[in-house]
N, C-alpha and C positions, 0 to 999 in steps of 0.2 A: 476258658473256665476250668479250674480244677476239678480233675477225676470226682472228686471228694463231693464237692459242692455238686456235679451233674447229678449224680446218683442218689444227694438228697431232693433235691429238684424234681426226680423220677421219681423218687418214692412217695412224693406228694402227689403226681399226677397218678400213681399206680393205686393209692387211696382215694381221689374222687373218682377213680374210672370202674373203681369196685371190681379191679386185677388182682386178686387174692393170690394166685401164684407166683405173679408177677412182683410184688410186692413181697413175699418171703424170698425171695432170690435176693431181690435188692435189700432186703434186711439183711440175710446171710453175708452180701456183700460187705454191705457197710459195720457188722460188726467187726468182721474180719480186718476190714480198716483204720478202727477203732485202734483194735488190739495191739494192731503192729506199729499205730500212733504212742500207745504209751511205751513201748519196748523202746522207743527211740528219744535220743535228749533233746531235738529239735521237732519245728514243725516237720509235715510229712511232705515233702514234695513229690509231683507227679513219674518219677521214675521210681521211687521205690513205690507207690501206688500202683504202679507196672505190675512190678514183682509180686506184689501181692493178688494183685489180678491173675497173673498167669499162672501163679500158684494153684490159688482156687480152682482155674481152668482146665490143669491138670489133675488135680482133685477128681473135678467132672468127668473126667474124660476115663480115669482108671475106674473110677466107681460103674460105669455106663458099661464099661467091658466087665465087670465083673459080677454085675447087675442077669447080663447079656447071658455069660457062661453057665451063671443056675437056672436059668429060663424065668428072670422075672424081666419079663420086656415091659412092662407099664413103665415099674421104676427107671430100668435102664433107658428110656422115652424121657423122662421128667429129669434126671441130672441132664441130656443131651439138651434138654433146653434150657437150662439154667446156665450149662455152657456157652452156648448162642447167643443170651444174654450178657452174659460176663465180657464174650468176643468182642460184642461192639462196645466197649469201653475202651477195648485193646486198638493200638495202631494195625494197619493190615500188615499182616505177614509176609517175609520177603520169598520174593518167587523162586520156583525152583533151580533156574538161570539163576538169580544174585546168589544163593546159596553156593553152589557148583564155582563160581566164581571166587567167592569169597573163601573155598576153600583150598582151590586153585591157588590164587596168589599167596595166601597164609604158607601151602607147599613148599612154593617157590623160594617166597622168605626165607623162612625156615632151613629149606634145602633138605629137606624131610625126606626120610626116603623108607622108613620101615614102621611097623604097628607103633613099636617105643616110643615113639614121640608123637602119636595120636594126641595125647593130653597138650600138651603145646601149638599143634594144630588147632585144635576145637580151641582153644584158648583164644588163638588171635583172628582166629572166624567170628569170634563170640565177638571180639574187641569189631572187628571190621563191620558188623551185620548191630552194630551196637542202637538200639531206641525201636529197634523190631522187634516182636515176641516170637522166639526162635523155639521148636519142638528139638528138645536136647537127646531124646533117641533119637528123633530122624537124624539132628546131625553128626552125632556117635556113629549112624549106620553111613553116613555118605562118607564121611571120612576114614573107616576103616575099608571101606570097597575102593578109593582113593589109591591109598597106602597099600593095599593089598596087593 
């Protein structure tokens, strides 16, 4: 079933189950994929519903640190479950072995040996770890510790 279709699915069941928070997440969600449906000259297919996912994800996830920083813990509590929410849309995330690997042999390729060619590194890690939702600082930080 399409990302698209679950979440309206969910949001049916999040209005009989009278999950009020639950239900503006998945509204927030699904406007969001609305949006990026008309920005696009086809239908949406589920990889760029990805991206939009891990988008928002990220969204959550700075908001909730930054939330965290002024001392308002409620809110920074409420985007970290709207995050939670969002996640289990997302495929699971590759382990920290396929990472390390993936960046491993990207190296290798490459034949990489200095900071300079980090961007081409993360490039073909990105290419090799492709239909997982990959955290792009973490893999920024594992490949310049790498290369370093």
């Amino acid at each position: 079933m399409p990302i698209a279709d679950q979440i309206s699915r969910d949001m049916t069941e999040a209005m009989k189950a009278k999950q009020s928070d639950r239900l503006n997440a998945l509204r927030m969600v699904k406007t969001a994929l609305k949006l990026r449906e008309t920005e696009l000259t086809g239908p949406m297919d589920d990889a760029e519903a990805m991206k939009v996912l891990q988008k928002l994800l990220n969204q959550r996830h700075d908001a909730a640190e930054q939330y965290r920083a002024a001392g308002r813990a409620d809110r920074a509590e409420k985007e970290e479950e709207e995050a939670r929410l969002i996640q289990s849309y997302l495929p699971v995330p590759p382990t920290q072995e396929e990472v390390l690997a993936a960046i491993e042999s990207s190296v290798t390729e490459l034949g990489a040996s200095s900071v300079k060619e980090m961007g081409a590194v993360i490039k073909l890690a990105r290419q090799k770890l492709e239909g997982k939702p990959i955290d792009g600082k973490m893999l920024s930080d594992q490949v310049k510790a790498r290369l370093s």
